[in-house]
C-alpha positions in Angstrom: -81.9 100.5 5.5 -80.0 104.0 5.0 -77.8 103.7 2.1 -75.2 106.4 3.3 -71.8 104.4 2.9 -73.6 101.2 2.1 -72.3 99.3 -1.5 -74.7 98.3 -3.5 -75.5 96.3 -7.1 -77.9 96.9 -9.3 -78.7 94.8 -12.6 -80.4 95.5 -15.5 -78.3 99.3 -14.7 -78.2 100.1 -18.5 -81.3 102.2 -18.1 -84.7 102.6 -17.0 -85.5 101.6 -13.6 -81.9 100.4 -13.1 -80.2 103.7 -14.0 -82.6 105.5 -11.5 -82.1 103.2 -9.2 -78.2 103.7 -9.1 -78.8 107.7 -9.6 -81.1 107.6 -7.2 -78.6 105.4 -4.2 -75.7 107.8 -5.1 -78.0 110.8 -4.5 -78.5 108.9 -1.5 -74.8 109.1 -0.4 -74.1 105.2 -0.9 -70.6 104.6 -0.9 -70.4 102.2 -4.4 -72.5 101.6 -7.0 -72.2 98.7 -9.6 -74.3 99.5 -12.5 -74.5 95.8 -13.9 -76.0 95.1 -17.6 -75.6 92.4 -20.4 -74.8 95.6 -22.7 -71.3 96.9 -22.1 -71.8 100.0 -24.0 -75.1 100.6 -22.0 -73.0 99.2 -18.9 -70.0 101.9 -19.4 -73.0 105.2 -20.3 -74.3 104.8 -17.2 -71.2 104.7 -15.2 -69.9 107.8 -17.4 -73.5 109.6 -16.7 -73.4 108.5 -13.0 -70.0 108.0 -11.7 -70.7 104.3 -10.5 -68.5 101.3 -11.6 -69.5 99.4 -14.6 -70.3 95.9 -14.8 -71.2 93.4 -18.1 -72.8 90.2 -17.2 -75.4 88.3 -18.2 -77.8 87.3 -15.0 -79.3 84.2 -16.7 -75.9 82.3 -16.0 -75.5 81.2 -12.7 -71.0 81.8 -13.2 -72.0 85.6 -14.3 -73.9 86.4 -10.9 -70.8 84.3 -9.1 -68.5 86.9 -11.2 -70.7 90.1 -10.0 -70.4 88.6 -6.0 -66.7 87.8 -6.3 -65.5 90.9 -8.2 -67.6 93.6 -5.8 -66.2 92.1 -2.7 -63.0 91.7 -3.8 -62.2 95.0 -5.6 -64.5 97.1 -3.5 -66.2 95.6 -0.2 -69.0 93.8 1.0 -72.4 94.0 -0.5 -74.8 95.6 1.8 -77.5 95.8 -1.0 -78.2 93.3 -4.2 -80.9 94.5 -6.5 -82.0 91.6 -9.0 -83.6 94.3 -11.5 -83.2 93.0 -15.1 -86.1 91.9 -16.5 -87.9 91.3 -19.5 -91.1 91.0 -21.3 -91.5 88.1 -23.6 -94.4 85.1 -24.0 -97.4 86.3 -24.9 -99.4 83.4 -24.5 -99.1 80.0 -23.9 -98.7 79.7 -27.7 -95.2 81.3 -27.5 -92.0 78.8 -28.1 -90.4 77.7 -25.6 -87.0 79.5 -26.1 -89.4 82.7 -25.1 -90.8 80.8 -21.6 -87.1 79.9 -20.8 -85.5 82.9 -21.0 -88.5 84.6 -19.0 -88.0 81.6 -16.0 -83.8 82.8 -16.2 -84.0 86.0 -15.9 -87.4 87.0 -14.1 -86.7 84.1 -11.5 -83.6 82.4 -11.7 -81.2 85.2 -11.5 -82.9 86.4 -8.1 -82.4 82.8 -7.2 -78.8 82.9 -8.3 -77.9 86.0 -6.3 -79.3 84.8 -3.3 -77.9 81.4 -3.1 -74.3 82.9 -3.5 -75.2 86.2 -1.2 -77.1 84.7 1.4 -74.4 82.6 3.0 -71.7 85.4 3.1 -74.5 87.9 5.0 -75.5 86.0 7.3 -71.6 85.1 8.3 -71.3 89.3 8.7 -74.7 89.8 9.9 -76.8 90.6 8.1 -77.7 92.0 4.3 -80.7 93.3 1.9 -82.0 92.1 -1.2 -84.1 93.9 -3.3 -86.0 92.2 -6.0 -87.7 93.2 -8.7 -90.7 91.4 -10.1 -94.1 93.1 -10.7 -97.8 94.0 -10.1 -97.9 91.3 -12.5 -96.5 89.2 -9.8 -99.7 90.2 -7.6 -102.3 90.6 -10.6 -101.2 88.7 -13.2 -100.7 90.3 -17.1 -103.1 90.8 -19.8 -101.0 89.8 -23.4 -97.8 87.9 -21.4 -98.4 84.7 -20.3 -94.6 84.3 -19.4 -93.9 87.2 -17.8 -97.4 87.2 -15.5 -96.1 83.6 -14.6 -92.7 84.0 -13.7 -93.1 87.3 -12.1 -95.8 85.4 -9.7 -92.9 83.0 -9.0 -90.9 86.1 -8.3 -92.9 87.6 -5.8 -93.2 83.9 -4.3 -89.5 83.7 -3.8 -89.0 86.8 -2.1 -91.6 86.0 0.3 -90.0 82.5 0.9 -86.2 84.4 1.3 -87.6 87.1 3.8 -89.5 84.5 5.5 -86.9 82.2 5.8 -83.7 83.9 7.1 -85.2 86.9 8.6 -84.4 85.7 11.7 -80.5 86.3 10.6 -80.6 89.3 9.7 -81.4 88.9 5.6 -83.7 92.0 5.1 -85.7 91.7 1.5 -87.7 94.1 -0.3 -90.0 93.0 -3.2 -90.6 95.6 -6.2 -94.4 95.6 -7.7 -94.7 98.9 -10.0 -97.2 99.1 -12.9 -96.1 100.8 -15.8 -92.6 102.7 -16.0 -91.9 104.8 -19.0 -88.9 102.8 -20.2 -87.3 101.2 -23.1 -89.8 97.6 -22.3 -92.8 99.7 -22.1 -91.6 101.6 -25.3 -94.2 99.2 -27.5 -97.7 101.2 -27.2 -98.6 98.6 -29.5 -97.9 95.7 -27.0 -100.7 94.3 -25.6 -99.3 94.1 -22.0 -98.0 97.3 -22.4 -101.4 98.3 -23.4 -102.9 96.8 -20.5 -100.1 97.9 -17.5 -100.0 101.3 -18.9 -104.2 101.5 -18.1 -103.4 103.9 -15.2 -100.3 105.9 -16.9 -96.8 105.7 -16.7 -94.5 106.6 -14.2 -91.2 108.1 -14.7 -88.0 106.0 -13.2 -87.0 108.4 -11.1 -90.5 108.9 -9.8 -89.9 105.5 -8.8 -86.9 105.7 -7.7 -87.7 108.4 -4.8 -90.8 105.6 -3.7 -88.2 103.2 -3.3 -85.6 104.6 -1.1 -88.4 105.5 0.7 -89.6 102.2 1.2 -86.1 100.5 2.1 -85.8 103.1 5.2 -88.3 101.3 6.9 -87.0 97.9 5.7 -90.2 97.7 3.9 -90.9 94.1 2.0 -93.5 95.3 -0.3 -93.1 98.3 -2.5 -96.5 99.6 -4.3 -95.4 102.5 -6.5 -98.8 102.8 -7.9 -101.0 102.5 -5.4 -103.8 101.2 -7.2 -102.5 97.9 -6.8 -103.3 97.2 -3.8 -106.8 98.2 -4.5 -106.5 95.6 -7.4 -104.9 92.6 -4.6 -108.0 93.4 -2.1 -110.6 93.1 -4.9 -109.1 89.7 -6.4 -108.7 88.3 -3.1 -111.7 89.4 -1.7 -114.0 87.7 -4.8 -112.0 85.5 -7.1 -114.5 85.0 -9.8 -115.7 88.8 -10.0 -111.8 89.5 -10.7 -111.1 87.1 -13.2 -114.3 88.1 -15.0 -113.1 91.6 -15.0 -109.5 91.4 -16.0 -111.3 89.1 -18.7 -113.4 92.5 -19.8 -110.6 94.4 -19.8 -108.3 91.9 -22.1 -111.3 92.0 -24.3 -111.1 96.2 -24.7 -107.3 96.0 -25.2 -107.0 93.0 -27.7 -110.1 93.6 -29.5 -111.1 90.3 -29.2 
């Protein structure tokens, strides 16, 4: 998609990879962007920075992601672009409470599912609309130290697939986000285990990332690789399962020490 004129949502706007991302679609000539995040302050700095409209809501509750739909198309227009961007990193094992696997489940999968459910219908009746999601290489390769997030960011990338597949045919366009390691406030932990083991081949900078992206979504592109390693990684574990697992298992033991 070109994004000249086009309005567009982001979540999880407050910084990082949202904040590029709505930097990056102004830059890009896009008529609106709503910078959406559970922080107001966080929410109202990045419209101030930016110039795009604030948002606060909380993408874990199904009403909140009703509010974000109704509000944009009332007040402003149409949505031509959804990004599903917040995210978070909790659950490091199995061991982790339950409270931790929840909230992962809400807001790594449900709030994609959320936005689409409510989204879906309306582009379809105008014909046509994009979603981009973001999940994870995680999603592809799993996650060393985060049990929850490697999980539900599998279940991510599984939905996206099942939305593009499904209502392609109508004119629902979907684009699936699979960085490693950003340098942002969740990958501020060097301590972190996952972080440890994400960050393996570097960080990049958001608005690195950023420029990847709007690349990708010209050519309506599902996947987006911003490291391309990954897909090196995906060929290997599909190509000999056992070799893979015993690998990633070398590397937990160099990162954890254990």
């Amino acid at each position: 998609m070109q994004l000249q004129d086009k309005i567009v949502v982001v979540t999880g706007a407050g910084s990082g990879i949202g904040k590029a991302l709505v930097k990056k679609f102004l830059a890009e000539g896009a008529a609106t962007v709503v910078g959406v995040d559970i922080n107001p302050d966080t929410a109202r700095q990045t419209a101030a920075d930016l110039g795009c409209v604030a948002m606060t809501a909380d993408v874990t509750r199904e009403n909140d992601v009703i509010r974000i739909i109704e509000d944009t198309e009332r007040d402003i227009g149409p949505i031509d672009l959804f990004c599903s961007n917040a995210g978070l990193v909790t659950g490091a094992s199995e061991q982790a409470p339950d409270d931790q696997w929840q909230l992962s489940w809400e807001l790594n999968v449900m709030s994609h599912v959320y936005a689409a459910r409510h989204l879906v219908p309306r582009m379809i009746k105008r014909g046509g609309g994009h979603f981009l999601n973001t999940a994870s290489a995680a999603g592809l390769l799993n996650q060393i130290g985060g049990a929850a997030y490697g999980t539900t960011k599998h279940a991510a990338v599984g939905f996206a697939e099942w939305l593009a597949l499904t209502y392609a045919h109508q004119g629902i366009k979907v684009s699936l986000l699979c960085p490693q390691a950003v340098r942002t406030a969740m990958t501020a932990d060097i301590d972190n285990d996952a972080i440890k083991a994400a960050s393996t081949d570097g960080m990049m900078e958001p608005e690195q990332l950023a420029d990847i992206v709007v690349e990708h979504l010209r050519r309506d592109a599902f996947l987006i690789l911003t490291h391309e390693e990954v897909k090196v990684y995906m060929q290997r574990k599909t190509a000999d399962y056992d070799r893979w697992i015993g690998g990633m298992n070398r590397l937990q033991q160099r990162v954890t020490g254990q």
